[in-house]
C-alpha positions in Angstrom: 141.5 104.9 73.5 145.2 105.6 72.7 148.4 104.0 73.8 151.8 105.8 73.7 154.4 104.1 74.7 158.0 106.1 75.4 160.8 104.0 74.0 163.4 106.6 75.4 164.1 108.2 72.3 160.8 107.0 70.4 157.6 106.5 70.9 155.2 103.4 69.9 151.6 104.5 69.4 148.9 101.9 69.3 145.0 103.1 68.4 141.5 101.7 68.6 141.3 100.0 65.9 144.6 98.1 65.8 147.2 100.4 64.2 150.8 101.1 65.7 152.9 103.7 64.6 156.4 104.3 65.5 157.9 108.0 66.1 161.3 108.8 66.2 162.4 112.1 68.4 162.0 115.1 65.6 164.8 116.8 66.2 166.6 113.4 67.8 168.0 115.5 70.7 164.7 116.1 72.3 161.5 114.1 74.2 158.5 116.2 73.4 157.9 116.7 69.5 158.2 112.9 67.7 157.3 112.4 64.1 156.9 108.8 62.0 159.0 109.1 59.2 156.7 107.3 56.4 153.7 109.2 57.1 155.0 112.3 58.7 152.1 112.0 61.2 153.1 113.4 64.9 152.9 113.4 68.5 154.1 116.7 70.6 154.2 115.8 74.5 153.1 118.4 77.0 153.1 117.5 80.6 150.2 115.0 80.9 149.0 115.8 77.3 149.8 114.4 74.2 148.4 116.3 70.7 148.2 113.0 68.3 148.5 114.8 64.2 147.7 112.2 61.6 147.7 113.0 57.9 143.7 113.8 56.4 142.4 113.4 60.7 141.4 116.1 62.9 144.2 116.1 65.6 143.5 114.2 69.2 144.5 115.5 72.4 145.4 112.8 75.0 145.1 113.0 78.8 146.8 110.7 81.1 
C-alpha cells in the first residue's frame, strides 16, 4: 500500500517499506503532474488515480 499525501502545492508519498518522498508541482502552477527533484521520480494525478514513476521500477497505478 501507498500513501500520497497533497500538501497543496506538493505531495508527500510514503511506501510499504518505509520510504517517503517529497514532489514538488512540475510545472509549479499545476496539481496533477509532481516530480521529486533528487531523483526525478513522479506522480501524475488523474481523478481517483495516481501513476507512481520511480527510477529502475515498473510504474504503479493507485486507486483511491
Amino acid at each position: 500500500m501507498i500513501s500520497i499525501q497533497n500538501l497543496g502545492t506538493s505531495l508527500r508519498v510514503a511506501g510499504p517499506d518505509g520510504w517517503t518522498e517529497e514532489f514538488a508541482a512540475s510545472p509549479a502552477n499545476q496539481s496533477s503532474r509532481y516530480q521529486a527533484a533528487t531523483t526525478h521520480d513522479a506522480v501524475v494525478i488523474d481523478g481517483r488515480e495516481a501513476l507512481l514513476m520511480k527510477k529502475g521500477s515498473t510504474p504503479l497505478t493507485c486507486r483511491r
